[in-house]
ROZA-682239 format. One record per residue (C-alpha): x negated, y, z; residue number from 1; residue in one letter. Coordinates in Angstrom, 2 decimals, m for minus. Example, Ala and Ser with C-alpha at 12.3 -4.5 7.8 and 13.67 -1.06 7.14 Angstrom:
ROZA-682239
       xx       yy       zz   nr  rest
   m12.30    m4.50     7.80    1     A
   m13.67    m1.06     7.14    2     S
END
This chain:
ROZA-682239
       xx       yy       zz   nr  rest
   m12.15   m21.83    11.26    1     X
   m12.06   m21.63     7.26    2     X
    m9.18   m19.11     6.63    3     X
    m8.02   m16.71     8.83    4     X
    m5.66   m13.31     8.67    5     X
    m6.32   m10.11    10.74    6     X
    m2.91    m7.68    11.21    7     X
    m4.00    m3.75    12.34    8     X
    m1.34    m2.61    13.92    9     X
    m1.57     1.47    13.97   10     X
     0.42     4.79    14.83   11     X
     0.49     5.00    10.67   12     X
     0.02     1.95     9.07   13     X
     0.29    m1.80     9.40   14     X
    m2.73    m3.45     7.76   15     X
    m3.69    m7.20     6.54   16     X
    m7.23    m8.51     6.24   17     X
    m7.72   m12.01     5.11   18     X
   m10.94   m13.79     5.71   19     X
   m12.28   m17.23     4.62   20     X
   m15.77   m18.90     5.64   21     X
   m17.20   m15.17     7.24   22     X
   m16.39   m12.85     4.10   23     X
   m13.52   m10.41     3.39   24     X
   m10.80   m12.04     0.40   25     X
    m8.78    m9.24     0.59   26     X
    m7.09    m6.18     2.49   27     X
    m3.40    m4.97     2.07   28     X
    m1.27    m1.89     3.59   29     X
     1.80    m0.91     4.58   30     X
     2.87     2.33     5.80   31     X
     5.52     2.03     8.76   32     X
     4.56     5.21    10.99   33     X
     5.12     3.69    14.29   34     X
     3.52     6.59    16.04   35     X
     6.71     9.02    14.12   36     X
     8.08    11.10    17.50   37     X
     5.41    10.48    19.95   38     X
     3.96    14.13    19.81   39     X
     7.50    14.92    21.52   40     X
     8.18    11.77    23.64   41     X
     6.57     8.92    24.79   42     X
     8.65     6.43    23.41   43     X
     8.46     4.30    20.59   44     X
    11.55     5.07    18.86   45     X
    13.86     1.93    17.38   46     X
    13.42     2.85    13.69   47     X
    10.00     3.14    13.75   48     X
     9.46    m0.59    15.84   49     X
    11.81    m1.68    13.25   50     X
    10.10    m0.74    10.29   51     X
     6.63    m1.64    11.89   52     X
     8.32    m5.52    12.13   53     X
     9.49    m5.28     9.25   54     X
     5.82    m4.53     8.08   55     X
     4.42    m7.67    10.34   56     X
     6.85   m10.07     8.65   57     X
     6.30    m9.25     5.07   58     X
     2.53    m9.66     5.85   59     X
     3.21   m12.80     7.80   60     X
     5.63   m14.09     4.74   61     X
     2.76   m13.14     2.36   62     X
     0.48   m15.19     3.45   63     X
     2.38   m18.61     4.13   64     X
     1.35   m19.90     0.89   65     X
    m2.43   m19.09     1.70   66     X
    m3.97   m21.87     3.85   67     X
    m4.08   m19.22     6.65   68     X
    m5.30   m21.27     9.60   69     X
    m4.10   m18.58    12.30   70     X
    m3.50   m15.03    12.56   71     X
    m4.53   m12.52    14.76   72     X
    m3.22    m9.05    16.02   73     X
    m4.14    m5.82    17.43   74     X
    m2.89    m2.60    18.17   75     X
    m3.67     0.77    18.75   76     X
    m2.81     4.36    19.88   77     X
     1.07     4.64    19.50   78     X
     1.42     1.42    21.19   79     X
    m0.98     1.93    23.67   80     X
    m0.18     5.52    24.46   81     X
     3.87     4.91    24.55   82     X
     5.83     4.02    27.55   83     X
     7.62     1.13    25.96   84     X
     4.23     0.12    24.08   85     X
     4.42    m3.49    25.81   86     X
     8.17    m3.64    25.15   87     X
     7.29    m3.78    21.26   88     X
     4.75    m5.99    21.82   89     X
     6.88    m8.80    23.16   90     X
     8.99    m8.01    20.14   91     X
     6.30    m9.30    17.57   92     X
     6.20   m11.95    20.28   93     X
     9.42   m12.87    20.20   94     X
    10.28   m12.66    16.37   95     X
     6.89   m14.33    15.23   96     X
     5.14   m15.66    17.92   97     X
     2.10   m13.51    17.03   98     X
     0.27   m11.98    20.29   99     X
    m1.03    m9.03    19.69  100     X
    m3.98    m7.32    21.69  101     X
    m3.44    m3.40    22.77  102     X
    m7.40    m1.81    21.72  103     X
    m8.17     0.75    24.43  104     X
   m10.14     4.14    22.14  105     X
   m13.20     3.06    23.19  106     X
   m12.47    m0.62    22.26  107     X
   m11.06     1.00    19.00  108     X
   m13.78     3.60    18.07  109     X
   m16.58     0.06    18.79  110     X
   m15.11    m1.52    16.16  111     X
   m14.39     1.02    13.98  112     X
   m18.57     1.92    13.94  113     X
   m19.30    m2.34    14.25  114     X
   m17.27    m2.12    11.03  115     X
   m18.16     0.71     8.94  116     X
   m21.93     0.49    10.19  117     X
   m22.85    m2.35    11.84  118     X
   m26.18    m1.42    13.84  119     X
   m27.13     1.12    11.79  120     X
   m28.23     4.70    13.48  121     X
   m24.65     7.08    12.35  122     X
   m21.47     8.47    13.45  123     X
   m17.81     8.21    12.54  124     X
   m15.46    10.01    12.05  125     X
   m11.81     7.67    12.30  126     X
    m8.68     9.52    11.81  127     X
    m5.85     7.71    12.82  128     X
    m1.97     8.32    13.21  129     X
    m2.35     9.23    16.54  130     X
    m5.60     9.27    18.15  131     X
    m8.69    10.09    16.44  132     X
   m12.57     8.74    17.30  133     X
   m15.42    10.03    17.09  134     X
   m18.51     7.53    18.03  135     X
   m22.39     7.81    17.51  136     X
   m25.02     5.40    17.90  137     X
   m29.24     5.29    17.51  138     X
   m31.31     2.10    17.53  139     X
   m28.02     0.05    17.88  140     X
   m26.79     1.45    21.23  141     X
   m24.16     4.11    21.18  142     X
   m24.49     7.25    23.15  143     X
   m21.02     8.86    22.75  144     X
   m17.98     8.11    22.16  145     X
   m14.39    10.00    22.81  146     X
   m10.80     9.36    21.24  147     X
    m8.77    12.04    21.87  148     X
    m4.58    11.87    21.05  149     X
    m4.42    13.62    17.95  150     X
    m3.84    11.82    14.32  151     X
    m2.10    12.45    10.90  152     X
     1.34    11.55    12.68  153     X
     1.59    13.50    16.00  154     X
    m0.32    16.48    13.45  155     X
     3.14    16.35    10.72  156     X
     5.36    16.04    13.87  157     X
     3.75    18.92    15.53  158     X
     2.93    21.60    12.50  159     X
     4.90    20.16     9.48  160     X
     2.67    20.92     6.48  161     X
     2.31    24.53     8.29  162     X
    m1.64    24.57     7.13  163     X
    m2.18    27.84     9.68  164     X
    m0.76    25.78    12.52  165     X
    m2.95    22.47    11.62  166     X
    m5.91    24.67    11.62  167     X
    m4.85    26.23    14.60  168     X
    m4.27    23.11    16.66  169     X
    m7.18    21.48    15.51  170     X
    m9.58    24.13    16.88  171     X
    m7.82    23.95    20.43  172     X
    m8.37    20.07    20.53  173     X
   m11.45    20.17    18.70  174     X
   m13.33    21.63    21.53  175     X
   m12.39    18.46    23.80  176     X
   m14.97    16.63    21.93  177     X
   m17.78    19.08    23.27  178     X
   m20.66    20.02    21.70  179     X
   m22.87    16.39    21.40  180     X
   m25.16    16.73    18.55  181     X
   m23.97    14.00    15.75  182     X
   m27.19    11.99    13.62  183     X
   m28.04    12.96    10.37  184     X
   m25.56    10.22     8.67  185     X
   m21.48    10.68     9.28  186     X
   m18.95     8.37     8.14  187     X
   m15.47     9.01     7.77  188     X
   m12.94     6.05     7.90  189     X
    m9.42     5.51     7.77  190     X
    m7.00     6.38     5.43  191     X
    m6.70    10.14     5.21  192     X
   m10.97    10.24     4.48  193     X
   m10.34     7.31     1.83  194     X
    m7.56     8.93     0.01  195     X
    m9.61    11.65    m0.35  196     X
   m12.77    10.33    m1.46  197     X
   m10.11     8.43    m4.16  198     X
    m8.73    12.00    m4.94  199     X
   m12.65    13.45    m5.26  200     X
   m13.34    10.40    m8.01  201     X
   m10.16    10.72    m9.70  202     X
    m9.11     7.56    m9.63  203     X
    m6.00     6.11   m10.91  204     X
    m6.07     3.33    m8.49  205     X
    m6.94     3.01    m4.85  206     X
   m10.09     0.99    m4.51  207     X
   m11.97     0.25    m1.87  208     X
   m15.29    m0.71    m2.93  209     X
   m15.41     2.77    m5.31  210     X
   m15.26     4.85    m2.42  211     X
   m17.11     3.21    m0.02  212     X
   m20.46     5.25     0.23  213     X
   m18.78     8.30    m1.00  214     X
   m20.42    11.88    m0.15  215     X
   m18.23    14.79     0.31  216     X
   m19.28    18.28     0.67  217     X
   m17.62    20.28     3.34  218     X
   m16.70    22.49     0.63  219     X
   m15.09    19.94    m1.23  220     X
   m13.00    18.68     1.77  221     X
   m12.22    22.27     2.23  222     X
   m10.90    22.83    m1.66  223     X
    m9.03    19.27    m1.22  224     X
    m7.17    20.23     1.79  225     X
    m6.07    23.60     0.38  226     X
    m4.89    22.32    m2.54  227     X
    m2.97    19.46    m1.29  228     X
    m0.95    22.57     0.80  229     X
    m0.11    24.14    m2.32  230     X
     1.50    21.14    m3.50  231     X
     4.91    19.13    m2.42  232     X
     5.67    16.28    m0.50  233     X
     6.69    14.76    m3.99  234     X
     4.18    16.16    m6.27  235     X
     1.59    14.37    m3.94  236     X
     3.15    11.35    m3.98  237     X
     2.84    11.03    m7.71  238     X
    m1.13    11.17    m7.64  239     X
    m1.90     7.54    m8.75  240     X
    m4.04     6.93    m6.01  241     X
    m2.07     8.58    m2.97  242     X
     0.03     5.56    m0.94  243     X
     3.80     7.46    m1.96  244     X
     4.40     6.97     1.79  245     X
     1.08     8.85     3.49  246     X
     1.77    11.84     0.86  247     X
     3.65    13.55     4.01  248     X
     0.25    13.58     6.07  249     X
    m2.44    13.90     3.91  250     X
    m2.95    17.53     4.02  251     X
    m2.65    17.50     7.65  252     X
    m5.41    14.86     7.63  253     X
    m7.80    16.55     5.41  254     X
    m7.36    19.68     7.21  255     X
    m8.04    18.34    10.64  256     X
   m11.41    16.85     9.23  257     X
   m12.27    20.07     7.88  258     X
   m11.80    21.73    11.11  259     X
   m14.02    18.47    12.97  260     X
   m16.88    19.01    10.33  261     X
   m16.86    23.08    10.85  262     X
   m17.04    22.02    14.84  263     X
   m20.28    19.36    14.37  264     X
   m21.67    21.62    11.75  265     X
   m21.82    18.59     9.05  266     X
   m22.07    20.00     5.35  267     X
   m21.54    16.65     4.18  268     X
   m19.82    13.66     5.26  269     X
   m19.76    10.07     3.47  270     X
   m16.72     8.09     3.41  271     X
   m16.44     4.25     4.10  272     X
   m13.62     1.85     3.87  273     X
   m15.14    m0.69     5.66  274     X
   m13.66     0.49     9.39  275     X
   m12.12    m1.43    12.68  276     X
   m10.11    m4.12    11.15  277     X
   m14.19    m5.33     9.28  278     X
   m15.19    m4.43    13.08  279     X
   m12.85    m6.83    14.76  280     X
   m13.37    m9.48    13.05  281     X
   m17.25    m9.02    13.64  282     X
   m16.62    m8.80    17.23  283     X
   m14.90   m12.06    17.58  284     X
   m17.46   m13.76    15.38  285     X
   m14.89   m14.39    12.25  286     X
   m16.72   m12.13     9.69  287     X
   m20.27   m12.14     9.39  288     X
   m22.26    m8.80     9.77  289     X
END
C-alpha cells in the first residue's frame, strides 16, 4: 500500500492525513464542531452532521487527484458518546462509501501517546471537543489512562467564554482523574495546546513542525488563557495563526489545561503535534514509528 489517506473524525474538527511509503505528506483541518449541543442532549444535531459531511467530502474531493489508494476513517467522542452516533455513521456510509471506525477513550488516548510518543516514558495531555485524555506510560507499558467527557465544545456550550465558570467546572471534573503521579515529561496535543504553543512563538502561520517540542510554563499558559478572555470572539479570530473557526473555544481550552496542570502539579508542559491521527496509522502498520 503506497498512498493512503487517514480522516479524524472529532467532536471539533474533521482532519486529513495523507501518507505514502510509511511517512506523513501532509495534514489538513477543518473545523465542523460535530460535538456543538451534546453538553445538553445526546443527540447529534442535523446541522452539525451536515457540516461534518460536508467536511468528509471536501477532504474526499481533495484528494481524488492524489493517487490515494484507499482511505480510512475514525471517530471519536461526539459520535461515540451520542445516541444517534451510529445513525451518522451510516451517513458517511451511505454518501461516500467510507466506513468509519467509532475509537473507544482508551482506544483514543493509545493512539494519541503511540503518536505523539511512540514508546517513550511520558504523559499526554489530549484535549478534544468533547472528551479529554490523559495517558502515561514507563518502559513502553502504560499504567494509566482515563478520558473523561469534557472538551473545548461541551466547555463553550456549558460556560460560554464565562472564564469563572470554566475554571469552576474544570476543578469539579478535574478531580475525576485522581491523584496518579504523571512522569517527569508531559505532552500536550490537540488543537487548543497547538494553537497555543503557535500563539507563545508568534507565528504568523500555523505550523506544525515549529511547535512540535514546544515548552510552556504554567505561567505562560496561565497569562495566555487570561488574555485570550479579555479579547473577542472576532479579535481572536484575526490572530494569523488562530483557525477563524476554533477562536470561539480557545480560551475555554487553555483555561481547562491550566486548571489540569495546577491539579498534576506540572510547571511545564511541552506541546506536540504529532497526536492520534500519527498514532493510528502506527497502529495499523501504515506509518512507520
Amino acid at each position: 500500500m503506497n498512498k493512503i489517506a487517514v480522516i479524524d473524525i472529532g467532536s471539533n474538527s474533521v482532519r486529513l492525513m495523507t501518507i505514502a511509503n510509511g511517512k506523513v505528506l501532509y495534514k489538513k483541518i477543518r473545523t465542523t464542531r460535530l460535538g456543538e449541543g451534546l453538553a445538553f442532549s445526546k443527540i447529534l444535531q442535523p446541522t452539525a452532521m451536515n457540516r461534518t459531511l460536508d467536511g468528509i467530502g471536501e477532504f474526499l474531493e481533495s484528494i481524488k487527484t492524489e493517487s490515494v489508494e484507499q482511505v480510512f476513517a475514525y471517530a471519536t467522542a461526539a459520535v461515540r458518546s451520542a445516541e444517534n452516533g451510529q445513525d451518522f455513521v451510516e451517513k458517511v456510509f451511505d454518501r461516500f462509501s467510507l466506513n468509519v471506525e467509532v475509537l473507544s477513550g482508551e482506544k483514543e488516548a493509545e493512539i494519541g501517546i503511540l503518536g505523539a510518543l511512540g514508546k517513550q516514558d511520558g504523559a499526554i495531555v489530549d484535549i478534544g471537543g468533547a472528551s479529554t485524555e490523559i495517558i502515561a506510560q514507563t518502559d513502553g507499558k502504560i499504567f494509566y489512562e482515563k478520558s473523561l467527557n469534557i472538551g473545548v465544545v461541551r466547555i463553550k456550550d456549558l460556560c460560554g467564554r464565562d472564564q469563572k465558570a470554566v475554571n469552576r467546572l474544570g476543578k469539579e471534573t478535574v478531580m475525576e482523574y485522581g491523584n496518579v503521579v504523571l512522569p517527569e515529561k508531559v505532552y500536550a496535543i490537540g488543537g487548543s495546546a497547538t494553537t497555543l504553543a503557535a500563539l507563545a512563538l508568534g507565528l504568523e502561520e500555523y505550523d506544525g513542525k515549529k511547535v512540535s517540542g514546544v515548552t510552556l510554563t504554567k505561567g505562560q499558559v496561565r497569562e495566555i488563557a487570561d488574555k485570550l478572555f479579555t479579547m473577542t470572539v472576532e479579535k481572536i479570530a484575526e490572530i494569523p495563526c488562530v483557525d477563524k473557526l476554533r477562536a470561539e473555544v480557545l480560551a475555554g481550552g487553555v483555561e481547562w489545561l491550566c486548571v489540569i496542570m495546577e491539579h498534576f502539579s506540572l510547571d511545564t508542559i511541552t506541546v506536540s503535534d504529532g497526536d492520534n491521527l500519527e498514532g493510528y496509522a502506527v497502529s495499523k502498520g501504515w506509518l512507520n514509528e
